[in-house]
VOVODREN-664405 format. One record per atom (N, C-alpha, C, CB): residue in three letters; x, y, z negated. Coordinates in steps of 0.001 Angstrom, whole numbers, plus 500000, padded with zeros to 6 digits. Glycine has a CB too. Example, Ala and Ser with C-alpha at 12.3 -4.5 7.8 and 13.67 -1.06 7.14 Angstrom:
2
ALA513190494310492200ALA512300495500492200ALA513200496700492200ALA511308495527490954SER512850497750492920SER513670498940492860SER512900500030492130SER514084499402494275
This chain:
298
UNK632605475630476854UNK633484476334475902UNK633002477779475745UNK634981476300476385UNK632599478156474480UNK632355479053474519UNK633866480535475040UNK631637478869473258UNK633232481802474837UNK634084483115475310UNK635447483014474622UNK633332484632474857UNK636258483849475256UNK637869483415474546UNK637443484596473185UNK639847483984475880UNK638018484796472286UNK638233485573471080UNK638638486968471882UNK639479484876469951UNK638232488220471479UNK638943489438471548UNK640191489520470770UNK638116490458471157UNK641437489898471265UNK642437490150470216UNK642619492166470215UNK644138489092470770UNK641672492504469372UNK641755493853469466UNK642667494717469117UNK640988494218469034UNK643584495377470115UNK644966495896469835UNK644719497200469106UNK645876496113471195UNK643532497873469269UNK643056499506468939UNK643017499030466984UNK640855500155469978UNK642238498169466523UNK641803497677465724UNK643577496911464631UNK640553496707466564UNK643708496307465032UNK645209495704465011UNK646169496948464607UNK645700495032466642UNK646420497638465794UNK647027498860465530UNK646806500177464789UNK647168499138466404UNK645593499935464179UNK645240500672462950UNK645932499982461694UNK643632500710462777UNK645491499271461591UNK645852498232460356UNK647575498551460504UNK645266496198460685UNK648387498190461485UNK649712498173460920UNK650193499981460676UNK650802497216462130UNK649491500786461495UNK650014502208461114UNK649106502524459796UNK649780503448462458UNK648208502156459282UNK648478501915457219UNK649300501184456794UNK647367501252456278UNK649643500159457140UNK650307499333456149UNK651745500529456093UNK650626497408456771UNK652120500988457222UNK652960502107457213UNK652801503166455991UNK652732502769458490UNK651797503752455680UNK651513504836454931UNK652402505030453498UNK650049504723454686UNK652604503808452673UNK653448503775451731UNK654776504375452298UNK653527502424451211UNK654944503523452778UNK656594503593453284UNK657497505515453877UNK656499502291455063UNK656144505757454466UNK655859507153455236UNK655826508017453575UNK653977507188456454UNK654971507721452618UNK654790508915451656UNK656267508626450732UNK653083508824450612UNK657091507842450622UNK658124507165449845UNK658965507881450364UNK658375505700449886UNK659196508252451594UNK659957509342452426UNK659506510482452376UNK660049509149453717UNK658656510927452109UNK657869512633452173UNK658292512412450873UNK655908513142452593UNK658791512194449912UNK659110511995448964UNK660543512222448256UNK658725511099449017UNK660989511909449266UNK662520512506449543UNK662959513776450509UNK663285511366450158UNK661939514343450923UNK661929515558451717UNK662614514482453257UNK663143517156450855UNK661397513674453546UNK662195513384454889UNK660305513212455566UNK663690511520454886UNK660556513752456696UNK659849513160457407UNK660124512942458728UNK658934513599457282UNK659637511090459047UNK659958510574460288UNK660062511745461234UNK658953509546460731UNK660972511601462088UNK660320512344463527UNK660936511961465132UNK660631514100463356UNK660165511780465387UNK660818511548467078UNK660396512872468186UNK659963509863467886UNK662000512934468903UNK662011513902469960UNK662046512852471455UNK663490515031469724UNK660896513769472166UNK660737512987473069UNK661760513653474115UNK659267512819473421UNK661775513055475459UNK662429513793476736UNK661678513252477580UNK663973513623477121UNK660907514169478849UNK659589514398479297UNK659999515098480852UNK658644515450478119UNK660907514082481768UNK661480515085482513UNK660122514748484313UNK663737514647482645UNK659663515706484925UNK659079515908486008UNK657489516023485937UNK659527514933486808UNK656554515371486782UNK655032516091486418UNK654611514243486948UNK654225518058487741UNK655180513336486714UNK654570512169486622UNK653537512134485625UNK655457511227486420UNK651868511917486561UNK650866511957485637UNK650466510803484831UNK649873512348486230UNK651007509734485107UNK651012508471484358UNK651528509325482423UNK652534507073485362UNK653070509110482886UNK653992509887481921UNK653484510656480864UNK654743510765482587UNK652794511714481295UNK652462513151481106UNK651277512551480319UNK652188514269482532UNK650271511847480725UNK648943511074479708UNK649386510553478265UNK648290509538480514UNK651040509417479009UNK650936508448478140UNK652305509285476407UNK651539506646479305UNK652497510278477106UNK653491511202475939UNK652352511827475059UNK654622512673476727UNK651245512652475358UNK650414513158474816UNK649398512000473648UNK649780513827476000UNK649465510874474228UNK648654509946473509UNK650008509179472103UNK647899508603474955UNK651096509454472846UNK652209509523471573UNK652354510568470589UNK653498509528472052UNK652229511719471306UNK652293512654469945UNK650913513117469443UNK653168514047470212UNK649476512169469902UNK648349512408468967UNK648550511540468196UNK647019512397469394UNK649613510593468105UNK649102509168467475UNK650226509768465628UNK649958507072468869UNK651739510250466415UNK652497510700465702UNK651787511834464750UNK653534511058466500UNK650786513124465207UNK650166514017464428UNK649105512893463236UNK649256515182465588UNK648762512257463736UNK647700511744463372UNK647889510979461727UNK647322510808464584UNK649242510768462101UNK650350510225460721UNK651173510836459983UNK651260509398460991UNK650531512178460422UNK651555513353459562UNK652963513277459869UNK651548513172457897UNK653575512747461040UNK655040512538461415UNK655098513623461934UNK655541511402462279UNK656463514070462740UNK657032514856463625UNK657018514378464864UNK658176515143463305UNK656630515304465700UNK656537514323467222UNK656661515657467991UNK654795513197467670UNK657931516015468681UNK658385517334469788UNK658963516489471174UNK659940518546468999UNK657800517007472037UNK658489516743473217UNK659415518313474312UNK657129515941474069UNK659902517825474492UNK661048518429475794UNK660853518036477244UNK662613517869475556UNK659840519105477406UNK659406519354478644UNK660246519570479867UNK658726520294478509UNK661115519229481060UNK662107519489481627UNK661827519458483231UNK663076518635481107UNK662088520187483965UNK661425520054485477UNK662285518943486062UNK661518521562486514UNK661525518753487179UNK661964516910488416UNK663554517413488477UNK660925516722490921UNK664074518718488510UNK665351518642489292UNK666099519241488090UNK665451519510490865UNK665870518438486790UNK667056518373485936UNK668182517871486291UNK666859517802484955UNK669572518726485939UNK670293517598486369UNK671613516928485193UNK670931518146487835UNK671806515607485927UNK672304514925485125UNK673315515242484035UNK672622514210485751UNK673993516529483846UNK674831516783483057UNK674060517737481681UNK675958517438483933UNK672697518340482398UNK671857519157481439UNK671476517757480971UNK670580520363482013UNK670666516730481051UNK669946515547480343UNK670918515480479691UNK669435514235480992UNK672355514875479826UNK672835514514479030UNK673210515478477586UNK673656514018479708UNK673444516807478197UNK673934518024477460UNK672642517899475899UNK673750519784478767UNK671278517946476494UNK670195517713475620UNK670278516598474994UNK669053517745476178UNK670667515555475362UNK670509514299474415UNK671491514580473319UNK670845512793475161UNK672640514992473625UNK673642515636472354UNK673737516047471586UNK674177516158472252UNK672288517382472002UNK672070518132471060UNK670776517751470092UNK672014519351471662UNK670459516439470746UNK669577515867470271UNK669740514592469143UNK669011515606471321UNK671012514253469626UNK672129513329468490UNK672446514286467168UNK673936512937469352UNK672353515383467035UNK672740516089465936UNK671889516633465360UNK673531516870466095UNK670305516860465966UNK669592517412465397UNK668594516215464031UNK668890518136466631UNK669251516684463013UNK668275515876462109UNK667469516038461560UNK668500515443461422UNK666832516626462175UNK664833516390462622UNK664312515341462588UNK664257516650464045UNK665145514477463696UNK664984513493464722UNK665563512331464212UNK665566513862466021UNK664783511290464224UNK665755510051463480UNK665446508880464667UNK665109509441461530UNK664406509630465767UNK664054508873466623UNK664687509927468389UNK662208508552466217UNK665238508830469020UNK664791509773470440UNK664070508961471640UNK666257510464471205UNK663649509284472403UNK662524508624473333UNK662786509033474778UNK660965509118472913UNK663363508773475936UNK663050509165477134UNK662483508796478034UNK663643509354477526UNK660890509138478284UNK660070508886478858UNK660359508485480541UNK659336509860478508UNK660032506953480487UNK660623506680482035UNK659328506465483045UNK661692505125482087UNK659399506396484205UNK660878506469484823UNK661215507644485199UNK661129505671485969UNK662789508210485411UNK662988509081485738UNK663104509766487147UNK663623509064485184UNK663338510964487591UNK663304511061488782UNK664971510490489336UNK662811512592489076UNK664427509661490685UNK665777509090491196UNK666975509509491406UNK665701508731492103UNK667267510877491122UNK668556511494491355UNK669377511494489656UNK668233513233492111UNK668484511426488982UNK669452510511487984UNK669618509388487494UNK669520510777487137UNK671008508724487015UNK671150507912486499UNK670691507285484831UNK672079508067486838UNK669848506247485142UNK668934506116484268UNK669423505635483137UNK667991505450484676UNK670440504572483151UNK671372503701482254UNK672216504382481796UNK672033502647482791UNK672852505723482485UNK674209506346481931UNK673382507134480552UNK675181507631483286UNK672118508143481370UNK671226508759480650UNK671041508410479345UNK670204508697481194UNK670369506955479131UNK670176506414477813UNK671378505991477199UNK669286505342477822UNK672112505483477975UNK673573505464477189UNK674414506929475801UNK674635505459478750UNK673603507768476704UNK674055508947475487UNK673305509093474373UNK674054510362475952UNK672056508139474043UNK671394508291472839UNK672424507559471973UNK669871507715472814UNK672524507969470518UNK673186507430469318UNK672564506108468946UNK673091508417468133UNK672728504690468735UNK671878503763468876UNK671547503867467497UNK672309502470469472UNK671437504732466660UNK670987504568465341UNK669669506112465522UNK672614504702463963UNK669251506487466861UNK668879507110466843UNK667616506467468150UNK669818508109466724UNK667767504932468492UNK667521504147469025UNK665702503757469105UNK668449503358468507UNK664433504962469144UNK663455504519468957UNK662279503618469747UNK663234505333468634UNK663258503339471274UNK662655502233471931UNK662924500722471450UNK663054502355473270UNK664215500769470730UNK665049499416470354UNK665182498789471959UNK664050498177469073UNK665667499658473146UNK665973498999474240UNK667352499306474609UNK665065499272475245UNK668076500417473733UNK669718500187474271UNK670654498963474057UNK670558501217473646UNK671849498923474551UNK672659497601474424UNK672651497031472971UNK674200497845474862UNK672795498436472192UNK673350497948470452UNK672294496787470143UNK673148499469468955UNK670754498022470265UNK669562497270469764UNK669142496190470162UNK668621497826469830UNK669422495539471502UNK669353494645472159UNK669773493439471925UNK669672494939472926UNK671322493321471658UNK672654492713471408UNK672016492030469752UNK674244494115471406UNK671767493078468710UNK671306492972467690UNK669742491654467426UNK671124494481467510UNK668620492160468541UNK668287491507468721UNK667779489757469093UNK668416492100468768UNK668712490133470032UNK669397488528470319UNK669911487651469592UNK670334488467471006UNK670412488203468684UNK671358487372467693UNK670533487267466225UNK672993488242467467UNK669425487866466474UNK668842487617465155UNK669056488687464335UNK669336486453464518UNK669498490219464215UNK670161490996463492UNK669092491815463465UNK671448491455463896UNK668910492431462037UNK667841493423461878UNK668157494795462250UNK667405493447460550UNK667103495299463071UNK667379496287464197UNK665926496816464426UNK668106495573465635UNK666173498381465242UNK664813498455465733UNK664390497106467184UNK664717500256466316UNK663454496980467518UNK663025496249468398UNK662097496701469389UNK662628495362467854UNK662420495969470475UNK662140496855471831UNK660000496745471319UNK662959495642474002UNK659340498247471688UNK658147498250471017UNK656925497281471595UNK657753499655470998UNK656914496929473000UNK656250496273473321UNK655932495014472938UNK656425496373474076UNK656999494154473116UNK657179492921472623UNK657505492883471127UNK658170492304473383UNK657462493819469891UNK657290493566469077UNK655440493666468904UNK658266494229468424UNK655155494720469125UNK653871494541469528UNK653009493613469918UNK653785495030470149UNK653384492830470470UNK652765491440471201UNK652939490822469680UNK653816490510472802UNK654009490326469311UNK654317489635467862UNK653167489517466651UNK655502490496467209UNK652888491202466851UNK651669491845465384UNK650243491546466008UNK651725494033464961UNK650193491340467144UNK648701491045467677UNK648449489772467718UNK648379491522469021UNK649455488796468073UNK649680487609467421UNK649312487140466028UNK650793487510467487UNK650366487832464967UNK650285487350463888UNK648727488206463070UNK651850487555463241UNK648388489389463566UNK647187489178462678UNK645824488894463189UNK647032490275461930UNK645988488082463810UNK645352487448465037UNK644821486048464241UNK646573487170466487UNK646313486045463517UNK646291484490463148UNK646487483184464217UNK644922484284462554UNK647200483511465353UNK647563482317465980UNK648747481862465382UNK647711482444467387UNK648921480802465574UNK650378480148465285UNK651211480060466436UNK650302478706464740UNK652709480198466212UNK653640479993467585UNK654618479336467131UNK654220481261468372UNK654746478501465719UNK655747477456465593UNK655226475936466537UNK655911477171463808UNK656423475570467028UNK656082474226467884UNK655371474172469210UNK655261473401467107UNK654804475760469186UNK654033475972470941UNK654760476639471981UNK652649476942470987UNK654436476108473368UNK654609476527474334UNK654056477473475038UNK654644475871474733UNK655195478314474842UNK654698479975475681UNK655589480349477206UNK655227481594474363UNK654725480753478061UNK655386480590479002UNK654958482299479289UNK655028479228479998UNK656241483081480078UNK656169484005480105UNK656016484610481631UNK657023484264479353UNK655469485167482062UNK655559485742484026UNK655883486728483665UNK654185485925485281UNK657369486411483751UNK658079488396484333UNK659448488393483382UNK656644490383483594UNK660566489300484208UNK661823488848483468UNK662604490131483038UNK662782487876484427UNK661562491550483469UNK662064492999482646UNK662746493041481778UNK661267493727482084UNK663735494296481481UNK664423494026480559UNK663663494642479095UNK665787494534480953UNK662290495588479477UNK661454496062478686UNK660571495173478101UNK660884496933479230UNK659836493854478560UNK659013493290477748UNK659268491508478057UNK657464493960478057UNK659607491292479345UNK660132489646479793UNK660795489201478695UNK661240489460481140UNK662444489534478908UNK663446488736478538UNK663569489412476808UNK664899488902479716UNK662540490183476327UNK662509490595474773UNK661451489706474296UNK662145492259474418UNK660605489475474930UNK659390488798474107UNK659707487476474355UNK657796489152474566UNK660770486683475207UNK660772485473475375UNK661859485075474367UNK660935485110476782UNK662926486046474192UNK663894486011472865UNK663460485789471704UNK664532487101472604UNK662355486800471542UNK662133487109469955UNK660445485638469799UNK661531489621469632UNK660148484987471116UNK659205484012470525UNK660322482471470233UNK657701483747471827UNK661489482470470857UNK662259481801470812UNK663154481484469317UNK662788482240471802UNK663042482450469025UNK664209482582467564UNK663319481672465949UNK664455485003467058UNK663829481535465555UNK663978481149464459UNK662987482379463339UNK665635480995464326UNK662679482510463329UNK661470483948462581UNK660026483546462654UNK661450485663463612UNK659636484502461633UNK658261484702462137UNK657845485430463094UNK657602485066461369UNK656534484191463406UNK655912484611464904UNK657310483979466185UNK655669486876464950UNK657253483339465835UNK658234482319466466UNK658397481264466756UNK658917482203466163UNK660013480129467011UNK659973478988467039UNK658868478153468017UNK659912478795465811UNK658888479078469115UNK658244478466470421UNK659546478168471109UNK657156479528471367UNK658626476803472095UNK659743476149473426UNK658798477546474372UNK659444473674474220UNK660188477822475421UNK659652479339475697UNK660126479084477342UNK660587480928474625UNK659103479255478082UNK659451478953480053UNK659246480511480277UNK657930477658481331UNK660176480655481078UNK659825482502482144UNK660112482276483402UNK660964484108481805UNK658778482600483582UNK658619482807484986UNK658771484158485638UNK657420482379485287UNK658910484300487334UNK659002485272488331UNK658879485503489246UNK659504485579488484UNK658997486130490399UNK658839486594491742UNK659289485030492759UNK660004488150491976UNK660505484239491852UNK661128483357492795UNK660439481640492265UNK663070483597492641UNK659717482212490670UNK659266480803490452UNK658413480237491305UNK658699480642489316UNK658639478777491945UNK657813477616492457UNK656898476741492055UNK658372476962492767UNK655640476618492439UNK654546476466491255UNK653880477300490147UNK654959475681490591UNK654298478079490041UNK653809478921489120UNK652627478641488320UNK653628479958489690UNK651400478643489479UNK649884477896488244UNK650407476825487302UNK648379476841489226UNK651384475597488353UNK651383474700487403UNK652342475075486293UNK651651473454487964UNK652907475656486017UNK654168476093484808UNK653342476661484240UNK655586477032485056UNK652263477906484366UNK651356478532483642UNK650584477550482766UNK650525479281484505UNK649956476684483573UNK648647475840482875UNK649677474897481740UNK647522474586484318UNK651107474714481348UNK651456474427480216UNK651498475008479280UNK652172474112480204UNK651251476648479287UNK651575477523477832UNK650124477404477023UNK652031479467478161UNK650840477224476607UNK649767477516475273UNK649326479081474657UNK650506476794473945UNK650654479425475140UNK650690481065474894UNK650760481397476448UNK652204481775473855UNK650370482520476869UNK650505482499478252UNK650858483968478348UNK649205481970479106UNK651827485049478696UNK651818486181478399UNK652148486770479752UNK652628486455477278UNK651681487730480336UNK651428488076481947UNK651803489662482075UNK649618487786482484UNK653329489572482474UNK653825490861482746UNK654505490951483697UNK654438491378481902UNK653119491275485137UNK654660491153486115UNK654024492310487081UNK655150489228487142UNK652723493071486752UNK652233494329487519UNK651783493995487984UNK652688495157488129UNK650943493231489028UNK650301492816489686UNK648328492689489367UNK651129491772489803UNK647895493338489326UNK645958493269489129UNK645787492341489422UNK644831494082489900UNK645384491765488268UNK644297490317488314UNK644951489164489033UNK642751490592489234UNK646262488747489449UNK646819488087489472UNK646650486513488704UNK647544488809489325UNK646793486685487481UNK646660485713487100UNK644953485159486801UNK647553485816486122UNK644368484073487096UNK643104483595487532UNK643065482440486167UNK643080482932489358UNK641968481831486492UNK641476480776486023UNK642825479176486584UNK639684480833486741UNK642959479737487381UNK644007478091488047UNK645203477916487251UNK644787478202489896UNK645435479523486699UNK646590479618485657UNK646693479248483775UNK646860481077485828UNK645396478583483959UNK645112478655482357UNK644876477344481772UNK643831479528481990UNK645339476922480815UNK645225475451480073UNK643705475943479455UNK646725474967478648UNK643085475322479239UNK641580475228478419UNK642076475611476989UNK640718473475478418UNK641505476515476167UNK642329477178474887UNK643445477823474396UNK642487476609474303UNK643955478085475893UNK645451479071476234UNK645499480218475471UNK645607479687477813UNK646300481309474640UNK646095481990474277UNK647002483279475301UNK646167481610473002UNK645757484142475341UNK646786485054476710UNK647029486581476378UNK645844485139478454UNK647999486914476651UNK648636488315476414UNK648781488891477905UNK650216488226475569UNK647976490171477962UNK648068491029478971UNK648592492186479098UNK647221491192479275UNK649843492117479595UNK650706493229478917UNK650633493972480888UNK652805492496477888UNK649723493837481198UNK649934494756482621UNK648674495871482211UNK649591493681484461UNK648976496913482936UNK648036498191482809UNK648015498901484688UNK648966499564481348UNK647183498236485448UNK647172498742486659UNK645618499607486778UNK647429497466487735UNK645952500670487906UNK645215501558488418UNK644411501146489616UNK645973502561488653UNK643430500799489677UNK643030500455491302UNK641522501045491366UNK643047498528491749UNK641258501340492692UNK640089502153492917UNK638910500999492788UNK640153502997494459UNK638003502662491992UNK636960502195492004UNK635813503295491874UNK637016501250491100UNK635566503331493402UNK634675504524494362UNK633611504722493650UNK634139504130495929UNK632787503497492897UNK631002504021492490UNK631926504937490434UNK629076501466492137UNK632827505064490324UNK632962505322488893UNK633357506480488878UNK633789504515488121UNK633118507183487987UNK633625508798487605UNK634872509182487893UNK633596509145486173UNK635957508569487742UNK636918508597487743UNK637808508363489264UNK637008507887486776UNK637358507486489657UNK637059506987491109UNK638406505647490803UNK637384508514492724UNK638666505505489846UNK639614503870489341UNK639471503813488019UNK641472503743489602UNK639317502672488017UNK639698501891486763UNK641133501209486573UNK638728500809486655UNK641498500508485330UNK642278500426484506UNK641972498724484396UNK642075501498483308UNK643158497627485205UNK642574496445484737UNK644258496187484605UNK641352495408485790UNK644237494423484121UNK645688493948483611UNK645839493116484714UNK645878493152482064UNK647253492424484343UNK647342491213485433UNK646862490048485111UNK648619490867485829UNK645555489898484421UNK644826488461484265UNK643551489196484788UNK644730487585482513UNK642840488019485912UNK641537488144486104UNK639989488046484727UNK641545487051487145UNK640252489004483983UNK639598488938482334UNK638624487957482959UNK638787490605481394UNK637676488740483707UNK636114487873483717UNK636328486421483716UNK635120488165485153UNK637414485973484468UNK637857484832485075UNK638337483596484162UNK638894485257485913UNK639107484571483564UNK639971483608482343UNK638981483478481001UNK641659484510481755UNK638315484653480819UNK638306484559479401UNK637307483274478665UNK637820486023478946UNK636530482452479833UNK635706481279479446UNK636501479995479312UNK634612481063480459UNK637803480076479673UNK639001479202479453UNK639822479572478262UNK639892479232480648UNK640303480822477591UNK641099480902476832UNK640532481263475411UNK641951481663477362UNK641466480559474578UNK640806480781473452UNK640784481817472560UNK641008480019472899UNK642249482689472939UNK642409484155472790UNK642626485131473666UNK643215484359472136UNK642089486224473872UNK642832487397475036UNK642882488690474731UNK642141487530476388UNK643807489279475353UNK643963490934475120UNK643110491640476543UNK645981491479475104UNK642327492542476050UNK641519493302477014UNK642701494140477727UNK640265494281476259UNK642666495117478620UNK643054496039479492UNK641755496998479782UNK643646495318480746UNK641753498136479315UNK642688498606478333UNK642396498444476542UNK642794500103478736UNK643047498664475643UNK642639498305474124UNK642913497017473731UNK641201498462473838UNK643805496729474096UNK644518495620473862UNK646475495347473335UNK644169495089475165UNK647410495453474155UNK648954495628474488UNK649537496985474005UNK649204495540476100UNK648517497913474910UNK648814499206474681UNK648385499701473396UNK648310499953475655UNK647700499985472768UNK648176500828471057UNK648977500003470376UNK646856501142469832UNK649686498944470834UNK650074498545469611UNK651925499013470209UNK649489496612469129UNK652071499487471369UNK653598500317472018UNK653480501544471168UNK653656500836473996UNK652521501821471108UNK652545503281470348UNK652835503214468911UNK651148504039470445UNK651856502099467989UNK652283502204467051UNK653243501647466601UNK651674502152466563UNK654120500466467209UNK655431500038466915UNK656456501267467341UNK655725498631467712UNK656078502082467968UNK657249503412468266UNK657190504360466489UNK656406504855470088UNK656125504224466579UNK655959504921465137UNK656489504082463703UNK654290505186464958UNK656464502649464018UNK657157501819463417UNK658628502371463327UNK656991500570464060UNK659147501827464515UNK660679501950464648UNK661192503674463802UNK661077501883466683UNK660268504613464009UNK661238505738463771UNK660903506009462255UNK661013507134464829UNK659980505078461308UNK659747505319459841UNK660522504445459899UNK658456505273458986UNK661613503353460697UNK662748502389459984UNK663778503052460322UNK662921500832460412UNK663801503927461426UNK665161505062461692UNK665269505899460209UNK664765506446463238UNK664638506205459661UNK664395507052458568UNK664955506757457418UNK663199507173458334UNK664455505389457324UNK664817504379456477UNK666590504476456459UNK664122502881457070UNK666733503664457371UNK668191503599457705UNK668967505191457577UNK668294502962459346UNK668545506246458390UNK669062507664457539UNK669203507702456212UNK668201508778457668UNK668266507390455450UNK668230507743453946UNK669322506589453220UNK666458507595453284UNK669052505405453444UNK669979504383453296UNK671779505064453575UNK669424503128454501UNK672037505490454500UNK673309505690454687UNK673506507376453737UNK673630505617456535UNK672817507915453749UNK673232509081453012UNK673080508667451505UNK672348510397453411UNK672216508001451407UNK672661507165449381UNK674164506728449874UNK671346505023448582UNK674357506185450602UNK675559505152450606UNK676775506246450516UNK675635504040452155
């Protein structure tokens, strides 16, 4: 069998932030432009990389993109005090709080004070709830992401079996919903797996879609793969690697070298999962916009 297909997310995620561009000048048009305010609280260097690669992506589209820089020992009544003032500022049609936070606050109450129409992860209850039920909404960015790498991919997911490792409330139990539903890029029989599933290879080697989010490096192998599996690598781990400049590299939770002579599609690590979180964030807040302008006609 020959090599699995590249599903190139860098490439992919160009294409959908044009198809954006209309929609974006139709609003500069009305004196609006998208914008998302981020919240950026401690010196987590993960964080701190992955905000900066959000607001090159946001400049890059002529949007608005302000982050709010805040030290580790914010405390919980200032976060919230800022998100308030961040509910009123209409700048902002998007807000973002860069996780995770430091443990002395509460993370759920925290996001609870965003306005869910101001919702640009599509991960609060409203957007969620909305989700589930089929209701047009923003959508959590990852797992819509997975969807667009899919569909211009050109795989099909009516009638196939996708089996999912991992049950987050950020990319598990969203991407197993939204392959489940009735839509496009959909209408899969949908298995999720986890920490407690039994057998696991063998539940794996039934998907047809195989999508691997559970953190773990290179975890998933060759024992896990049906012959023409199509696989989504939605892990991004750090592990050393002494002879390289850097002294680590950047791999997913599928063994690439391993799998990719078995599957018939795959997402690299890195340039794969990841641009397409970024540009579905940029998605969601040109449909926040949308929805602003919509209610002020109304």
């Amino acid at each position: 069998m020959s090599p699995a297909k590249i599903i190139d997310g860098k490439l992919i995620a160009e294409k959908v932030r044009e198809s954006l561009r209309d929609r974006i000048n139709r609003l500069k048009k009305m004196g609006i432009t998208p914008g998302l305010a981020v919240i950026l609280v401690g010196d987590d260097h993960a964080s701190h990389v992955y905000v900066s690669m959000k607001e090159k992506a946001f400049h890059q589209m002529d949007l608005l993109s302000e982050t709010f820089r805040k030290p580790a020992n914010i405390s919980q009544e200032e976060m919230v005090g800022l998100i308030h003032q961040l509910n009123t500022d209409n700048r902002f049609h998007g807000i973002l709080i860069q996780l995770p936070l430091p443990k002395h606050l509460d993370e759920q109450t925290v996001l609870d004070h965003i306005d869910d129409d101001k919702d640009a992860d599509g991960l609060l209850p409203a957007s969620m709830g909305k989700m589930v039920l089929g209701m047009e909404g923003p959508l959590p960015c990852t797992p819509h992401g997975m969807l667009m790498l899919l569909k211009h991919s050109g795989i099909e997911t009516s009638g196939k079996h996708a089996v999912v490792i991992g049950r987050s409330n950020i990319v598990g139990k969203p991407i197993a919903n939204l392959l489940l539903q009735k839509r496009e890029m959909g209408d899969c029989t949908v298995t999720i797996c986890h920490s407690r599933t039994k057998n696991l290879a063998a539940i794996c080697q039934q998907a047809d879609i195989l999508i691997a989010a559970i953190g773990k490096p290179e975890f998933v192998d060759r024992n896990f793969i049906k012959k023409g599996a199509v696989v989504i690598d939605v892990g991004v781990n750090r592990v050393d690697a002494p002879n390289t400049k850097k002294g680590y590299k950047l791999v997913g939770d599928v063994n690439y070298a391993d799998v990719e002579q078995i599957a018939s599609a795959i997402t690299p690590v890195p340039g794969g999962v990841g641009p397409m979180t970024i540009t579905m964030l940029i998605y969601n807040t040109v449909y926040l916009a949308e929805q602003r302008l919509k209610t002020m006609e109304d």
